[in-house]
N, CA, C and O atoms as a GROMACS GRO file, in nm:
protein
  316
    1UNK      N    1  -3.052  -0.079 -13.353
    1UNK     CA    2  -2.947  -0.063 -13.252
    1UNK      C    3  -2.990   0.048 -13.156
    1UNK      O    4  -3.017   0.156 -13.208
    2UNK      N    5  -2.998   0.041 -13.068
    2UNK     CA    6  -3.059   0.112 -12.914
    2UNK      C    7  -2.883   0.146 -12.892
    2UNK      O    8  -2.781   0.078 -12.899
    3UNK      N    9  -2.913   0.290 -12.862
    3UNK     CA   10  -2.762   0.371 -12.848
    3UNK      C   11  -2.829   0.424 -12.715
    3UNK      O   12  -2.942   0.469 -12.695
    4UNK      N   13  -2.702   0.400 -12.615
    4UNK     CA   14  -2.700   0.463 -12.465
    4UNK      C   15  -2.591   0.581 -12.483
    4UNK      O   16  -2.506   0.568 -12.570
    5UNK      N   17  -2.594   0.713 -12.388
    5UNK     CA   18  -2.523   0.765 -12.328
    5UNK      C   19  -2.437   0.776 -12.204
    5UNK      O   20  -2.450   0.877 -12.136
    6UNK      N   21  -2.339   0.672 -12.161
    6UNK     CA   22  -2.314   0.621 -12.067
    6UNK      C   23  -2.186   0.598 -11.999
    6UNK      O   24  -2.105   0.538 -12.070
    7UNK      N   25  -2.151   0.626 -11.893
    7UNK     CA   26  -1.980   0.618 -11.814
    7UNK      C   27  -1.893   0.485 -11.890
    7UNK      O   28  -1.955   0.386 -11.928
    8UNK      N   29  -1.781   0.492 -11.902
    8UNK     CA   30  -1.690   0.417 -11.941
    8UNK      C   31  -1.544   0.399 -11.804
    8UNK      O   32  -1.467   0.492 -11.780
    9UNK      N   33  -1.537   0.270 -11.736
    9UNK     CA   34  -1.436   0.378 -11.653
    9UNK      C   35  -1.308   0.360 -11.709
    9UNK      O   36  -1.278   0.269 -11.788
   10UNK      N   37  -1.220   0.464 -11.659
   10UNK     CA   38  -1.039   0.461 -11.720
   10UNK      C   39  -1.003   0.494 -11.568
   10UNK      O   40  -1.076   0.481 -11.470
   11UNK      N   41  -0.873   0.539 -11.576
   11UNK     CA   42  -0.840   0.559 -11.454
   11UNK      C   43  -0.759   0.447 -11.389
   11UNK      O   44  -0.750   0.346 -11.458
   12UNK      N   45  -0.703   0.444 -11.279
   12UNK     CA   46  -0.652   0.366 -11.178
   12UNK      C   47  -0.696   0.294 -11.102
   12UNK      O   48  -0.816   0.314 -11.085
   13UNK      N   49  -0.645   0.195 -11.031
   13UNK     CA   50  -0.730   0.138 -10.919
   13UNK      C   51  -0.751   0.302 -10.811
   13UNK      O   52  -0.687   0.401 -10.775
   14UNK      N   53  -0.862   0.249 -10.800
   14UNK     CA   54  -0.904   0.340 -10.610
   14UNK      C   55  -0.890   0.444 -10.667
   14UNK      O   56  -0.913   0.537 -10.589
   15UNK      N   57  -0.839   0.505 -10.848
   15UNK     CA   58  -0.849   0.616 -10.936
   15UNK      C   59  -0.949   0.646 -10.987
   15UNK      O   60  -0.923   0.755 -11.038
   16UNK      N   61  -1.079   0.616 -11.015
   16UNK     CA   62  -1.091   0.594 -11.123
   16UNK      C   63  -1.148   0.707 -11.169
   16UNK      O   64  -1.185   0.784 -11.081
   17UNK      N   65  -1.170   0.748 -11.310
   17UNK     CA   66  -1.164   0.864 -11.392
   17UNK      C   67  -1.290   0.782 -11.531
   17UNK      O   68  -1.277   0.666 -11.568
   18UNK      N   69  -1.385   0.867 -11.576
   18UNK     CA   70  -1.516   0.833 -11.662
   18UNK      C   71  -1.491   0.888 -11.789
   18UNK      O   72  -1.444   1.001 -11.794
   19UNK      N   73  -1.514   0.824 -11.894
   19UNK     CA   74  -1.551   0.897 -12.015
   19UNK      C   75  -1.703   0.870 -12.032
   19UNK      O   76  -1.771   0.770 -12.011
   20UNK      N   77  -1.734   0.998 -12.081
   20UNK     CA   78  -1.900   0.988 -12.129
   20UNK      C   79  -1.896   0.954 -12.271
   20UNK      O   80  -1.829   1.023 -12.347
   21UNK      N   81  -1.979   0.823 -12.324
   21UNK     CA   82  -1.987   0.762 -12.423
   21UNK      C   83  -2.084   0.728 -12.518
   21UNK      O   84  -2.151   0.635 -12.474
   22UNK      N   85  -2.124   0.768 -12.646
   22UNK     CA   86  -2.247   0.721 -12.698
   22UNK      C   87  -2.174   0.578 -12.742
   22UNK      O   88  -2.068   0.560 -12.802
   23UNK      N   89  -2.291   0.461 -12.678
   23UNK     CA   90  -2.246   0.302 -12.731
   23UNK      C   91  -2.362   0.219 -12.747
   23UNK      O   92  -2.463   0.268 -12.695
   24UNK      N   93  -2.379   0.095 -12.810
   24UNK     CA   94  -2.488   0.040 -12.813
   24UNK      C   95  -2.481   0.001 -12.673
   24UNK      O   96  -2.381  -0.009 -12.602
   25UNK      N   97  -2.605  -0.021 -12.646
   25UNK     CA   98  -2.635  -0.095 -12.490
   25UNK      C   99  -2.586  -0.218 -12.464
   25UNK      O  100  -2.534  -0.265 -12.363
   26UNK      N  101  -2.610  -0.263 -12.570
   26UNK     CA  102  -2.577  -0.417 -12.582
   26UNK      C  103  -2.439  -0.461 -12.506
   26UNK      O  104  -2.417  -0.552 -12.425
   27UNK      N  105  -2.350  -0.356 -12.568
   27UNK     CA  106  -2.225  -0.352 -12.529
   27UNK      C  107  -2.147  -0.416 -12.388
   27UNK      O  108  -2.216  -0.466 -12.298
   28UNK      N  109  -2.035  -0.412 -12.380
   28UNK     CA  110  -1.994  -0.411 -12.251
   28UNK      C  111  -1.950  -0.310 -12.154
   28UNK      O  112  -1.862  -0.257 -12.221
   29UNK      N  113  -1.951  -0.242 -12.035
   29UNK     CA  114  -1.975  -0.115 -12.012
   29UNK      C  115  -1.802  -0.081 -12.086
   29UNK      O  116  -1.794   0.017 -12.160
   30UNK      N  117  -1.713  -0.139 -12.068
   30UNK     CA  118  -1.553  -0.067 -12.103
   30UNK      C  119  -1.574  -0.119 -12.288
   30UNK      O  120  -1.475  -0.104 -12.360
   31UNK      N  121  -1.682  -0.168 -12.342
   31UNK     CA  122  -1.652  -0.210 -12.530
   31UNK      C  123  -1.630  -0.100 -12.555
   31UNK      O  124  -1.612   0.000 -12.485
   32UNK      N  125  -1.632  -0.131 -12.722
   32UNK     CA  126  -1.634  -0.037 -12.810
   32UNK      C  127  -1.723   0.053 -12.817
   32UNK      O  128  -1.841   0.028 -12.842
   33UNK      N  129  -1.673   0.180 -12.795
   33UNK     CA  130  -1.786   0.304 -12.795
   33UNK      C  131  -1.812   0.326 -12.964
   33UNK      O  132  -1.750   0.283 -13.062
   34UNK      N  133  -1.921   0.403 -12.951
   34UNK     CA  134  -1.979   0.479 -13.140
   34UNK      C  135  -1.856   0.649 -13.135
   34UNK      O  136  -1.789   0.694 -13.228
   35UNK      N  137  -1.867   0.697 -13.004
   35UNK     CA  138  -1.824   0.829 -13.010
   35UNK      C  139  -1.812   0.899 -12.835
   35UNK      O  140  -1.897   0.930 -12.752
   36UNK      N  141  -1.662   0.901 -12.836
   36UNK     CA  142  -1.625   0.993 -12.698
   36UNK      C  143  -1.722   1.140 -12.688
   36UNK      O  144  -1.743   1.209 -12.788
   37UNK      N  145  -1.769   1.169 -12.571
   37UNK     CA  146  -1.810   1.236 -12.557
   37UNK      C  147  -1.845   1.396 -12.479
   37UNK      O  148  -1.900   1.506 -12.487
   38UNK      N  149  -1.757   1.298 -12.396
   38UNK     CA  150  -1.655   1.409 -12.290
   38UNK      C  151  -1.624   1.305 -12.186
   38UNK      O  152  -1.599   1.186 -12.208
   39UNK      N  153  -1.631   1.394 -12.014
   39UNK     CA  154  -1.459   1.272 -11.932
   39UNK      C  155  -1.578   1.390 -11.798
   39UNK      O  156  -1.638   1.497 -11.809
   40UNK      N  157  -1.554   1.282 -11.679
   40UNK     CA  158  -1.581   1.296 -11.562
   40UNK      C  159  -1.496   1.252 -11.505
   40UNK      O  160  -1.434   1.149 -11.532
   41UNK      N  161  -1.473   1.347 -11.389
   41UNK     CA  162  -1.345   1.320 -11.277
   41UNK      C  163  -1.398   1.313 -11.140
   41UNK      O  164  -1.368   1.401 -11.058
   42UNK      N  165  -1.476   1.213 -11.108
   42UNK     CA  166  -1.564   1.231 -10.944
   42UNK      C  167  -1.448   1.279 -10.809
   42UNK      O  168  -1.479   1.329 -10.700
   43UNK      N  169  -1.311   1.243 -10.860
   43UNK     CA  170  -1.236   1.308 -10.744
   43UNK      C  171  -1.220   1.424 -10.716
   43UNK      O  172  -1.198   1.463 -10.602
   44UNK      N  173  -1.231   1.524 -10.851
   44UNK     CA  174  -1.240   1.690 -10.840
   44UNK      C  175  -1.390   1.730 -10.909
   44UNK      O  176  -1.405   1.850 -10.932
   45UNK      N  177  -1.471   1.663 -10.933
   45UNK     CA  178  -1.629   1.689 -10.984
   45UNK      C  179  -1.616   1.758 -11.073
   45UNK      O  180  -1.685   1.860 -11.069
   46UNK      N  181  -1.485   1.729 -11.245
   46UNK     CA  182  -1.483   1.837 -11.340
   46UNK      C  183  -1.535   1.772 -11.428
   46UNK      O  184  -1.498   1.654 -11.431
   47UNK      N  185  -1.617   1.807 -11.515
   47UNK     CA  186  -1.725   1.765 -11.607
   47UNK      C  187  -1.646   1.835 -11.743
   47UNK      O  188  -1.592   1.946 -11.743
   48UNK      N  189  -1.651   1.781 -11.808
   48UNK     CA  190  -1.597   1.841 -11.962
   48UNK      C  191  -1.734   1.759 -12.069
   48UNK      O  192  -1.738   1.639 -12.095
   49UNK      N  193  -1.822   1.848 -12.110
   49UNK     CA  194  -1.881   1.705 -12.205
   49UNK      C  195  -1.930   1.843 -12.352
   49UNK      O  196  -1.984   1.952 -12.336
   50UNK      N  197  -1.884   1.778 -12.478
   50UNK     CA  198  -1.928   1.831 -12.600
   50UNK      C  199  -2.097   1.861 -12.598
   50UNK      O  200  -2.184   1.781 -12.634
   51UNK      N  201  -2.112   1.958 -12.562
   51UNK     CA  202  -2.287   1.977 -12.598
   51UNK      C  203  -2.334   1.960 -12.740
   51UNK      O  204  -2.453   1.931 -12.748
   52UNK      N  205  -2.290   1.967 -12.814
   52UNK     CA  206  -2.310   1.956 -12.932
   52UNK      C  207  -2.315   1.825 -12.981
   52UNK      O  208  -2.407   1.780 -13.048
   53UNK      N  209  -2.211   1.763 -12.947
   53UNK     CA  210  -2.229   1.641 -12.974
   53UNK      C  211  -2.331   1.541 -12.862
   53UNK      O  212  -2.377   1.432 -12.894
   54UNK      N  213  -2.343   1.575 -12.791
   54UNK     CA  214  -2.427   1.542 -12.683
   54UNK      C  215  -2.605   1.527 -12.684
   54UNK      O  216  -2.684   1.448 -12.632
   55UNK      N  217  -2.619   1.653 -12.778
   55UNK     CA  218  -2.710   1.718 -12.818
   55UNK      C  219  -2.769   1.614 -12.953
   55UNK      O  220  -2.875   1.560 -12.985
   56UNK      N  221  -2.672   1.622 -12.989
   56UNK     CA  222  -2.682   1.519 -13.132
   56UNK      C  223  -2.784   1.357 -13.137
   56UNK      O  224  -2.872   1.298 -13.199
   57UNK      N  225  -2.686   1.347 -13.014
   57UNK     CA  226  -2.708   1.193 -12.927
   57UNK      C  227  -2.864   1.157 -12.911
   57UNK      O  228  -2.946   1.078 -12.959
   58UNK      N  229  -2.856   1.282 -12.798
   58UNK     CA  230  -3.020   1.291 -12.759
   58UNK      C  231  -3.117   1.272 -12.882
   58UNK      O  232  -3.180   1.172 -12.919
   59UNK      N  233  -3.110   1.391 -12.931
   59UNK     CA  234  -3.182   1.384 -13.073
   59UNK      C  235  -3.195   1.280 -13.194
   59UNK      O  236  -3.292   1.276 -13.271
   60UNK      N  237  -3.068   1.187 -13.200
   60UNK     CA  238  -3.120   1.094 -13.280
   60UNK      C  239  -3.190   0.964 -13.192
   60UNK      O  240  -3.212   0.858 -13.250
   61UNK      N  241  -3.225   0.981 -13.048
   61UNK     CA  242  -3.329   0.886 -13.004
   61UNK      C  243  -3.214   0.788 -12.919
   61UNK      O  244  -3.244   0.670 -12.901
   62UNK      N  245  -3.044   0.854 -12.854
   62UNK     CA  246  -2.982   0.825 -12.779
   62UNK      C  247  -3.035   0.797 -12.613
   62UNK      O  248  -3.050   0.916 -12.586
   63UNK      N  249  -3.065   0.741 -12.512
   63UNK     CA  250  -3.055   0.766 -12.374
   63UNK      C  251  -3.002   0.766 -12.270
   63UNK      O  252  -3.023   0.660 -12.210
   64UNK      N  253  -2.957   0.817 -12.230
   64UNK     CA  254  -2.884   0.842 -12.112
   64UNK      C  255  -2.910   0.790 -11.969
   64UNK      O  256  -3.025   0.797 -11.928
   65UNK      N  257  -2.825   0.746 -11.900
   65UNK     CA  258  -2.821   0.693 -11.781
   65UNK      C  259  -2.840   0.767 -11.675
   65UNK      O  260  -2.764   0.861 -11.654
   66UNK      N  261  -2.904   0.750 -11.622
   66UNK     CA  262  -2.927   0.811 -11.509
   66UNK      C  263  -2.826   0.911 -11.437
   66UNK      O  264  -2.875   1.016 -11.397
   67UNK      N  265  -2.667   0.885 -11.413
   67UNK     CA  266  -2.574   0.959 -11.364
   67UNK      C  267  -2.536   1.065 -11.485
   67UNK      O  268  -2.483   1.176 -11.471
   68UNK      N  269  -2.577   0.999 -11.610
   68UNK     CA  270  -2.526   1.066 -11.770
   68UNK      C  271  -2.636   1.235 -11.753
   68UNK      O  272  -2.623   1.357 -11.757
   69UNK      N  273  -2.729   1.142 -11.736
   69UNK     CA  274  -2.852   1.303 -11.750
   69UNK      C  275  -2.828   1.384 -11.626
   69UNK      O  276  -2.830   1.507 -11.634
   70UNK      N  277  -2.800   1.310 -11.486
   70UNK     CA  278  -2.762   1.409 -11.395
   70UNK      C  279  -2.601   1.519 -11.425
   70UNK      O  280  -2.597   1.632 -11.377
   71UNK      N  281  -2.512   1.476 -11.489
   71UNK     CA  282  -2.422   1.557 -11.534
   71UNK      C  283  -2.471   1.586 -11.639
   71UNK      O  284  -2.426   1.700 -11.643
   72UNK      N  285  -2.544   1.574 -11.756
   72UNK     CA  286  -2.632   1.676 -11.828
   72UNK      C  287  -2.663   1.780 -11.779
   72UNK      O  288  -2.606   1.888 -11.796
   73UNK      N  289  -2.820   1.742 -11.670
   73UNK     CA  290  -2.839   1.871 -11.608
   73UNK      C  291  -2.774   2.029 -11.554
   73UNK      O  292  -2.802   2.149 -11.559
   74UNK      N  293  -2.656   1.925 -11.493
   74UNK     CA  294  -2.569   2.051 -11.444
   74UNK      C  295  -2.497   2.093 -11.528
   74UNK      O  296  -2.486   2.216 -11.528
   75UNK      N  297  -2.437   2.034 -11.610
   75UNK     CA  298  -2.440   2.142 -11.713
   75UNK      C  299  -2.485   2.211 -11.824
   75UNK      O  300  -2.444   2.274 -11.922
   76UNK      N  301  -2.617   2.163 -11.751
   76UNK     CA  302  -2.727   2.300 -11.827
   76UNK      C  303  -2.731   2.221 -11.984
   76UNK      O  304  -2.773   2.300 -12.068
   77UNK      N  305  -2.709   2.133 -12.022
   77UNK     CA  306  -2.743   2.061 -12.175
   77UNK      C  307  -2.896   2.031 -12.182
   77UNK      O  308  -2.967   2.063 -12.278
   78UNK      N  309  -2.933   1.975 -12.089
   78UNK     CA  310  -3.068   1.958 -12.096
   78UNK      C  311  -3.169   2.011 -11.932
   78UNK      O  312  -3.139   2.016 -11.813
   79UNK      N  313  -3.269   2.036 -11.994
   79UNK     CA  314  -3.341   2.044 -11.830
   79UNK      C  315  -3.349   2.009 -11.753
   79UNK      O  316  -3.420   2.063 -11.667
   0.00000   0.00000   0.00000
């Protein structure tokens, strides 16, 4: 099973609001996640994400999406 780190959206129409998600890829982007991970709000750019658990992700051979590692970066989880 190939595990992504990857946006989920919630939110409203013309709302919408992200959870960051470890899920199989396979998945569908809104399926069943493995584990919440934290929440992106692109209307106020507030990032909340568990480093620890995040950290975890990475390390057992998780990858992250491209927008996933750019809110990584900034907050300083990974390089």
């Amino acid at each position: 099973m190939a595990v992504k780190l990857r946006l989920t959206r919630m939110g409203a129409k013309k709302a919408p609001f992200y959870r960051i998600v470890a899920i199989d890829e396979r998945k569908a982007r809104d399926g069943q996640y493995l584990e919440n991970i934290g929440t992106y709000d692109p209307s106020t750019s507030q990032v909340n994400i568990k480093s620890d658990r995040a950290l975890y992700w990475l390390g057992v051979g998780a990858q992250p999406t491209e927008t996933v590692r750019s809110l990584l970066k900034k907050q300083e989880i990974i390089k």
